[in-house]
C-alpha positions in Angstrom: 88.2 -205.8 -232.1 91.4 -203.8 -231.7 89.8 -201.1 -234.0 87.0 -200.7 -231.8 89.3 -200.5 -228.9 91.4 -197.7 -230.4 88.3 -196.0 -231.3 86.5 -196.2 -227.4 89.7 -194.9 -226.3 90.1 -191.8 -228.4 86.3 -191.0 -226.8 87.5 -191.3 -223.3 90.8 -189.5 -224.3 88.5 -186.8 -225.9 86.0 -186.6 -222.8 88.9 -186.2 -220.4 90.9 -183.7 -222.5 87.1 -181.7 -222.9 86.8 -182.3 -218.9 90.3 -180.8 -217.8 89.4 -178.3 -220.2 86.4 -177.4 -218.4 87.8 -177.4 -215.2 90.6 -175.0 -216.0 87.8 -172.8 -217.1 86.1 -172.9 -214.2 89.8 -172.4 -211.9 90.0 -169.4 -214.0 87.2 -168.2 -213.6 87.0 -168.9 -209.7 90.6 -167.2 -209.1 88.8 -164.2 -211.0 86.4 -163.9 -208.8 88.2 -163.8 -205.2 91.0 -161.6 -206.6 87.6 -159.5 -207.9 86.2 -160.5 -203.6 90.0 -159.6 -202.4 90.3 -155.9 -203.9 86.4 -155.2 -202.8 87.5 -156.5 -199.0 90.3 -154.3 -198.9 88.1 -151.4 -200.2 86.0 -151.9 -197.3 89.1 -152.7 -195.1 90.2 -149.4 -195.8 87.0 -147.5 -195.6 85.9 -148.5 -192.1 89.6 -148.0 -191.2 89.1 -144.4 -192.3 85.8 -144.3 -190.9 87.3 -145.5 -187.4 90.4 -143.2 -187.8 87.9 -139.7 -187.9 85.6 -141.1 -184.8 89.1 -141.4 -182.9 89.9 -138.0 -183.7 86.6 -136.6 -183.1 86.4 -138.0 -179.9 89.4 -136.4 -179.0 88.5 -133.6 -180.3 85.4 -133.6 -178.2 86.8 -134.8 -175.1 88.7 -131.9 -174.6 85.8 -129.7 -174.6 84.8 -131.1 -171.5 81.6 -133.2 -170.7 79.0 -130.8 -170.0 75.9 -131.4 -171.8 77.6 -133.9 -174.0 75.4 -136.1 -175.2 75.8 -140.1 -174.4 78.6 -141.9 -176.3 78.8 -145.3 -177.4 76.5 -147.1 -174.9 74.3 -150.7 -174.9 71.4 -147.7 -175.8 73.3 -145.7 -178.2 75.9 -148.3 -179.7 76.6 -145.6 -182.8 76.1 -141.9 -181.6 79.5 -141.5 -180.4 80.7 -141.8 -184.2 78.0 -138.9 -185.5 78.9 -135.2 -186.0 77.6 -132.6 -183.1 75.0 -131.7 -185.7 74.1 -135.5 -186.5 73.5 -136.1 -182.4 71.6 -133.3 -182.2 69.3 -134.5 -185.4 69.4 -138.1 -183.6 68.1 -136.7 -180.4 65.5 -135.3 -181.8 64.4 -138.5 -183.8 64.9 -140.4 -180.8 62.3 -137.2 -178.9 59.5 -137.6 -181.7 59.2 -141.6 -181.5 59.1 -141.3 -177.3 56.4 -138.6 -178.1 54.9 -141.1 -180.8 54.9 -144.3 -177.9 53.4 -142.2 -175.2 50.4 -140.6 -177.0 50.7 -142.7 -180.5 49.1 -145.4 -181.8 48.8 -149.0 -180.3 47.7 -151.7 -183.5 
């Protein structure tokens, strides 16, 4: 009987050792992927940080021209416009202009 013991726990022994091995596999593999997560957050950290940076400046820039004929800036209706380009606004207007156009004398389904 003591052969048969030995030999049932050399199978557990080996199923364990194959089971940690697994899991460190896995660990590795999992502390790959949020370091991979981590450096793609801080991309986009730093991106929009950029992207917020300019839309500060521009604002500045444009609120020293005064306010005459400006067209609206971040508002409930416009939440983004205040972060386009004068050219942008102006193309966004006119979007905005074809679909009123569109409601009044478009389609109804």
């Amino acid at each position: 009987m003591e052969m048969f013991d030995s030999f049932k726990l050399k199978n557990r022994l080996t199923e364990l050792e194959d089971a940690v091995s697994d899991m460190r596999r896995q660990m590795v593999g999992i502390k790959l992927e949020w370091t991979d997560t981590t450096v793609k957050l801080n991309t986009l950290l730093a991106r929009l940080s950029k992207a917020s940076q300019r839309a500060r400046e521009l604002s500045e820039q444009e609120g020293g021209a005064g306010a005459e004929g400006a067209t609206p800036g971040n508002s409930p209706e416009h939440p983004r416009v205040g972060a386009l380009s004068p050219r942008a606004r102006l193309i966004q207007h006119q979007i905005e202009e074809r679909r009123k156009q569109l409601q009044k004398g478009g389609t109804t389904e």
